[in-house]
C-alpha positions as CSV (number, residue, x, y, z in Angstrom):
1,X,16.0,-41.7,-84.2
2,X,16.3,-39.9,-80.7
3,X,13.5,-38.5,-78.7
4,X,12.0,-35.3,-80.0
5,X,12.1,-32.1,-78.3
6,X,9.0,-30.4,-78.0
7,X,9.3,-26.3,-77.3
8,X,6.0,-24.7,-76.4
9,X,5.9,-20.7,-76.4
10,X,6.7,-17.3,-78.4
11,X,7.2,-17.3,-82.5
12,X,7.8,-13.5,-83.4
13,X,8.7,-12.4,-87.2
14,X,11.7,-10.4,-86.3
15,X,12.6,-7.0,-87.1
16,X,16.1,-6.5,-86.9
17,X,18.5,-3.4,-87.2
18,X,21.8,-2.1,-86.3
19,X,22.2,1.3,-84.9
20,X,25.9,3.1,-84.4
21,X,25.2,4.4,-80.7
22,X,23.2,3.1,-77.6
23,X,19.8,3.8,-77.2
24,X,19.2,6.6,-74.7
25,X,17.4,9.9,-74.8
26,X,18.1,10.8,-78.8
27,X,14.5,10.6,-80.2
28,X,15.6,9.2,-83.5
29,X,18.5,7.1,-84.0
30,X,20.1,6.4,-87.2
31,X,19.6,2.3,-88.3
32,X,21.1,0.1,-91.2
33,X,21.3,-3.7,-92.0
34,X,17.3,-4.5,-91.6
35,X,16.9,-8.1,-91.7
36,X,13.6,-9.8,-91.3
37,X,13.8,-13.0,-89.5
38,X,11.9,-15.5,-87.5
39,X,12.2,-15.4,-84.1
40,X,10.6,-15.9,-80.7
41,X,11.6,-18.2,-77.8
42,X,10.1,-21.3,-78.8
43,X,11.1,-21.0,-82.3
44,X,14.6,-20.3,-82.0
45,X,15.3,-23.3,-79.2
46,X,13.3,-25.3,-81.9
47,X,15.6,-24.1,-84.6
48,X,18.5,-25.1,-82.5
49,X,17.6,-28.6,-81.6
50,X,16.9,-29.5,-85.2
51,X,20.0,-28.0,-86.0
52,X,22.2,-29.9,-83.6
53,X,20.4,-32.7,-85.2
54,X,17.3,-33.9,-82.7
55,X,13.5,-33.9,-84.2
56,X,12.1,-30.8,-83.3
57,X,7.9,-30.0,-82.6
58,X,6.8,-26.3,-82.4
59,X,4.1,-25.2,-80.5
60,X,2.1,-22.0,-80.8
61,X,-0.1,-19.8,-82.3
62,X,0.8,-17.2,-85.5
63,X,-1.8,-14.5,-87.3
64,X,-3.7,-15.3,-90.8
65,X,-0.9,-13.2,-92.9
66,X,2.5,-12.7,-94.5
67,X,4.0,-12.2,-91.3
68,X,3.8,-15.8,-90.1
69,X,5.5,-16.8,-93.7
70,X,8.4,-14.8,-92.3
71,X,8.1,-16.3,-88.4
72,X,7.8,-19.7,-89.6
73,X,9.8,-19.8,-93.1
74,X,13.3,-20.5,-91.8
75,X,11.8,-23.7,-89.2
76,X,9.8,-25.1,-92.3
77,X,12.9,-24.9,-94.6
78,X,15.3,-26.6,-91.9
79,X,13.0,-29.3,-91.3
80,X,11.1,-28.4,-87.8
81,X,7.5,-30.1,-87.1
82,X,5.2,-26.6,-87.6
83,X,2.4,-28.3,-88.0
84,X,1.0,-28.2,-84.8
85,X,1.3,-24.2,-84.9
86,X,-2.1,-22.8,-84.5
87,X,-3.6,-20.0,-87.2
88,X,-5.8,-17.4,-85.9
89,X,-7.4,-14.7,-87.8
90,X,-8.2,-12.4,-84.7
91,X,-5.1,-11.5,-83.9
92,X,-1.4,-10.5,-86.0
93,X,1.7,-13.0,-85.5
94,X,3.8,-11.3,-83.3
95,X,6.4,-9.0,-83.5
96,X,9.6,-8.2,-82.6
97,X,11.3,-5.2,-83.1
98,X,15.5,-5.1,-82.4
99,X,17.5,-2.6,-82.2
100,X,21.9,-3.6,-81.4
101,X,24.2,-1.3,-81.1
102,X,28.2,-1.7,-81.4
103,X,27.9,-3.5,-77.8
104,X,26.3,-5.9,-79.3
105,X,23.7,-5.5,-76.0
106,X,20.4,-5.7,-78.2
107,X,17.2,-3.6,-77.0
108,X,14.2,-5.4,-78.0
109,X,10.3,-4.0,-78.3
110,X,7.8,-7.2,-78.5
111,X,3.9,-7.0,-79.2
112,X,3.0,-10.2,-78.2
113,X,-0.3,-10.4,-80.7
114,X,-0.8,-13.9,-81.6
115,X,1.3,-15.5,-78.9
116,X,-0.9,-13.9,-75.4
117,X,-4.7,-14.8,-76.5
118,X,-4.8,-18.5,-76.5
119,X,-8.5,-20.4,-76.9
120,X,-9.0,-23.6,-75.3
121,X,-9.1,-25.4,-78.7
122,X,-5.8,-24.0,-79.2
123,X,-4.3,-25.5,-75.6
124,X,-6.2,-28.9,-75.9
125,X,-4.3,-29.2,-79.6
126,X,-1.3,-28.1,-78.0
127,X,-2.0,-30.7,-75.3
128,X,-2.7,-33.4,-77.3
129,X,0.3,-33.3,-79.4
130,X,2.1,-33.7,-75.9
131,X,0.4,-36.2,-74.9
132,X,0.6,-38.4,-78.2
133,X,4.7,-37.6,-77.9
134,X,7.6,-40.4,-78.0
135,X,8.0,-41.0,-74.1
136,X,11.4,-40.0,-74.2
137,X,10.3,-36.5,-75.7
138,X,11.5,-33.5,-73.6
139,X,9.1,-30.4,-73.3
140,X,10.8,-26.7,-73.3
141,X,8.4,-24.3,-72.4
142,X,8.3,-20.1,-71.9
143,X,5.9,-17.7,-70.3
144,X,6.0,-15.7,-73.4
145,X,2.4,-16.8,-74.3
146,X,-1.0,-17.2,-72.7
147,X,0.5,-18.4,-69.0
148,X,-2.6,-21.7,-68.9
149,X,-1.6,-22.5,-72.3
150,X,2.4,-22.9,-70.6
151,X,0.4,-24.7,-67.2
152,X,-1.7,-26.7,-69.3
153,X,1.5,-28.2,-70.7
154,X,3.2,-28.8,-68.1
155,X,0.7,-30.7,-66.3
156,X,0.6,-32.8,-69.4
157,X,3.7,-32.9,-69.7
158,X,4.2,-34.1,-65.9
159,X,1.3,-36.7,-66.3
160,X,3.2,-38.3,-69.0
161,X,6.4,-38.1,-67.0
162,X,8.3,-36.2,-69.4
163,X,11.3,-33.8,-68.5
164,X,10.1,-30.3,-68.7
165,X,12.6,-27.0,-69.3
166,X,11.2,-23.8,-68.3
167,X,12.7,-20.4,-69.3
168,X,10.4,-18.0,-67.2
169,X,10.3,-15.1,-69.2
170,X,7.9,-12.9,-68.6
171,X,8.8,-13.6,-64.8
172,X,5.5,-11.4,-64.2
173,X,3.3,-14.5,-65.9
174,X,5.2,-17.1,-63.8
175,X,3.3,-18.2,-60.8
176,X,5.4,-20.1,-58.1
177,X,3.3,-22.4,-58.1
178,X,4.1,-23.3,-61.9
179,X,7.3,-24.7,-61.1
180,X,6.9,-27.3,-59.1
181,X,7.9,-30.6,-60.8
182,X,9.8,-28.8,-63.3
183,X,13.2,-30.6,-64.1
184,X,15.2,-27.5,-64.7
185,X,14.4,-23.9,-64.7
186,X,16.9,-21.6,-66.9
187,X,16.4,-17.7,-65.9
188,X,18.7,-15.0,-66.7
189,X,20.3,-13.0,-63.8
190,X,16.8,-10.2,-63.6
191,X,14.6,-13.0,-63.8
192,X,15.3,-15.0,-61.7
193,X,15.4,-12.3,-59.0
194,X,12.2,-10.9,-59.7
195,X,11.2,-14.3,-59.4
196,X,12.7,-15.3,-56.2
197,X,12.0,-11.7,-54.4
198,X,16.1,-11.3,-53.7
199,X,17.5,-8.0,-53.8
200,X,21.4,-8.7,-52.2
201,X,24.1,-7.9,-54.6
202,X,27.2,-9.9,-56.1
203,X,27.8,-13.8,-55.7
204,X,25.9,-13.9,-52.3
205,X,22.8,-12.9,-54.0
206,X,23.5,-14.8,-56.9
207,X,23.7,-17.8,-54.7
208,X,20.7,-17.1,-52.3
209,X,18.4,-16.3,-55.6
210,X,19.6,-20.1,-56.9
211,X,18.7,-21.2,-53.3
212,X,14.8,-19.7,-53.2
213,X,13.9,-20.5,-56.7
214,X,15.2,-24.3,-56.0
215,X,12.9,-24.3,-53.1
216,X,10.1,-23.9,-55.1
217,X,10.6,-26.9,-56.9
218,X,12.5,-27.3,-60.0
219,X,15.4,-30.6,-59.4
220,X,17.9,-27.9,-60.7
221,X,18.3,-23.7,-61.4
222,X,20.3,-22.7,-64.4
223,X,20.6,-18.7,-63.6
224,X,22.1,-17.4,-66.8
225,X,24.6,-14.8,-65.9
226,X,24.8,-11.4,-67.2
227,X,29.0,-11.9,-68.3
228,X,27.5,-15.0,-70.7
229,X,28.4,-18.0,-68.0
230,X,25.7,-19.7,-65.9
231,X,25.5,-21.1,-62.1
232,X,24.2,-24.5,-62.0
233,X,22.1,-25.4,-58.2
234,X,21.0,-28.6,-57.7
235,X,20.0,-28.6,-54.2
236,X,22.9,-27.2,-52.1
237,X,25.9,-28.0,-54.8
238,X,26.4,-24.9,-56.9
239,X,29.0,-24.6,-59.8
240,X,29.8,-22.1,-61.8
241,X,30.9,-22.1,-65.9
242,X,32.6,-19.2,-67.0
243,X,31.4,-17.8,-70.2
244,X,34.5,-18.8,-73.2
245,X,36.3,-16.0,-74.9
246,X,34.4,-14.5,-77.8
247,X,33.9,-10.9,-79.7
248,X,30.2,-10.2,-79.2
249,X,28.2,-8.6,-82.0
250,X,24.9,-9.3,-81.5
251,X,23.4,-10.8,-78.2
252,X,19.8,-11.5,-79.7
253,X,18.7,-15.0,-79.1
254,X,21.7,-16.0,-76.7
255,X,19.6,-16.8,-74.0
256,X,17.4,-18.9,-75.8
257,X,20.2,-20.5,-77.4
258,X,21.2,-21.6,-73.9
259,X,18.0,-22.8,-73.2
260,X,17.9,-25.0,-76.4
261,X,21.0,-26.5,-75.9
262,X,20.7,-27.4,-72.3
263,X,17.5,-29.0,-73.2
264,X,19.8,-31.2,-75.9
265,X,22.6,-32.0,-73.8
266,X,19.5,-33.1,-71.4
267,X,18.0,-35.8,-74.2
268,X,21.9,-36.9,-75.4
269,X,22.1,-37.7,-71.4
270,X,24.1,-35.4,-70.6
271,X,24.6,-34.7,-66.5
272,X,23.9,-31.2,-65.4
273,X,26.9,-29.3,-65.6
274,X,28.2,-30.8,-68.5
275,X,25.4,-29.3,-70.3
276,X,25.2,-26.2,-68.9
277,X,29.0,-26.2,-70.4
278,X,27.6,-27.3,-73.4
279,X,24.6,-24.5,-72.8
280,X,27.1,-21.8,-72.6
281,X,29.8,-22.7,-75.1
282,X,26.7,-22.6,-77.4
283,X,25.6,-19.2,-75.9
284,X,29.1,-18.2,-76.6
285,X,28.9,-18.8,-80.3
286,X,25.5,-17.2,-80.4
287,X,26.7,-13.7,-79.8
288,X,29.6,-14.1,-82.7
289,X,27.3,-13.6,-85.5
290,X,24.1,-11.5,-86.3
291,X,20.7,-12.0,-86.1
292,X,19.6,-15.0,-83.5
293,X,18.6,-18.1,-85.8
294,X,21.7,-17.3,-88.4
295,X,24.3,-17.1,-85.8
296,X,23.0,-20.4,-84.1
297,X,26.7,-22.9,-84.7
298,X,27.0,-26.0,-86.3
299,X,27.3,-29.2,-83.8
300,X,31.2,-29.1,-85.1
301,X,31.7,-25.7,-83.7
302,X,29.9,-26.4,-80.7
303,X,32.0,-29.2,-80.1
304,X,35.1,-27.8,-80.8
305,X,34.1,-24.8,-78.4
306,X,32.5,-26.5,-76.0
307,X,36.5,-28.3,-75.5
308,X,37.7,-24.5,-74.3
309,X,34.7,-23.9,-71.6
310,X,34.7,-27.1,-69.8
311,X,37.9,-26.7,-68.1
312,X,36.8,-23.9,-66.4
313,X,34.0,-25.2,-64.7
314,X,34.5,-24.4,-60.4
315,X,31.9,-24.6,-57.5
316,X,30.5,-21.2,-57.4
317,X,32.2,-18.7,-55.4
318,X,30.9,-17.8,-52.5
319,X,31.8,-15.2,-50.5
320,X,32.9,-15.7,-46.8
């Protein structure tokens, strides 16, 4: 069996709707197609991984009521490890309200409930579980939850010299001193320059935010690009992979599902770029259906997609 990946962070019961026009200064809009799904960072790269057929272990805290049937239902019934997902009875799972318009470009509200108030019996579990791991286990983690449950992790995970993934959303809980020792760090375009404290425009600034956030330590910076493709830094070599050709119709979860299957490629051994290809080729197919878990592809489509991205893989473009 190959090495599980663990993913550490937020596990949201989804609220989901479609609305016919973009959100702006209409009070009420108009919705249709509610669907209630589990969602959440670590839950859908958990999702993913099982689904592209590695053991999965989710970490985190839900509420004491229905909603955490709904956040965890869809990982029990594929066959994700929940057990080590903590219960509390202070605090309501979270949720996550959605609302995607005919862009596809979702606007999302979260109350983080559940996921923010972490107790140390909750980060020593979360620990342990880490540290009793197979030694080939990877550990994906976000800053979606309690920010010393994501650093107690970490450093477990680091003292056990496991990889470690880190998608740094919320940017604002991310401390720089959090990612040293990280193996890869996966931001999208915003985070990553709130993160690095970059404010020049285009490919330059692209480049020079890739630059400062590799100084801070991670071995390599996966910024995921606002078009759907990603620049890939590892130290001064920079590459770019264009996003494929797809219809979008509903972003939600995209990023994670980048995250995810990065962190796959990673444990199938994978070398950088060729699995930020596979990263975005996956991204790609995320954005095709709707909802984020039930648009997640089959290892055959990802496979068969991935064989369009690859060629077009350059070193990043930068400008004289």
């Amino acid at each position: 069996m190959s090495p599980p990946l663990i993913s550490l962070g937020s596990i949201n019961a989804d609220f989901q709707v479609r609305v016919d026009e973009e959100p702006g200064e209409r009070e009420t809009l108009e919705a249709h197609d509610l669907r209630r799904l589990s969602g959440g960072k670590a839950a859908n790269v958990a999702y993913l991984a099982h689904r592209l057929g590695h053991p999965a272990l989710l970490l985190g805290r839900v509420g004491c009521d229905d909603l955490a049937t709904q956040a965890l239902g869809s990982l029990h019934d594929s066959g994700v490890d929940v057990q080590s997902v903590r219960r509390t009875c202070s605090a309501a799972t979270a949720v996550s309200m959605i609302m995607v318009p005919p862009s596809g470009k979702k606007r999302i509200v979260l109350a983080g409930n559940a996921n923010l108030g972490w107790e140390a019996e909750d980060i020593e579990a979360s620990c342990a579980a880490i540290r009793t791991a197979d030694p080939g286990a990877l550990l994906v983690a976000d800053f979606e939850i309690a920010p010393e449950a994501v650093r107690a992790a970490l450093r477990t995970a680091h003292e056990r010299g496991l990889r470690t993934v880190v998608d740094p959303s919320f940017p604002r809980h991310v401390g720089r001193e959090d990612l040293r020792g990280v193996h890869a760090l996966t931001p999208n375009e915003s985070e990553a320059r709130e993160l690095a404290g970059v404010a020049t425009p285009g490919a330059r600034g692209v480049a020079e935010t890739a630059r400062a956030l590799a100084a801070l330590g991670p071995r390599m910076v996966c910024i995921k690009l606002s078009d759907g493709g990603c620049l890939v830094a590892q130290g001064e070599r920079m590459e770019h992979v264009p996003a494929g050709r797809v219809e979008i119709v509903d972003a939600t979860g995209a990023g994670d599902a980048f995250t995810g299957a990065f962190a796959v490629a990673l444990l199938e051994g994978r070398e950088p770029v060729q699995a930020a290809a596979f990263a975005v080729a996956c991204s790609d197919l995320a954005v095709t259906g709707y909802g984020s878990q039930p648009a997640y592809p089959s290892r055959e489509a990802l496979d068969a997609h991935l064989k369009t991205v690859e060629p077009g893989v350059r070193a990043w473009p930068e400008p004289a």
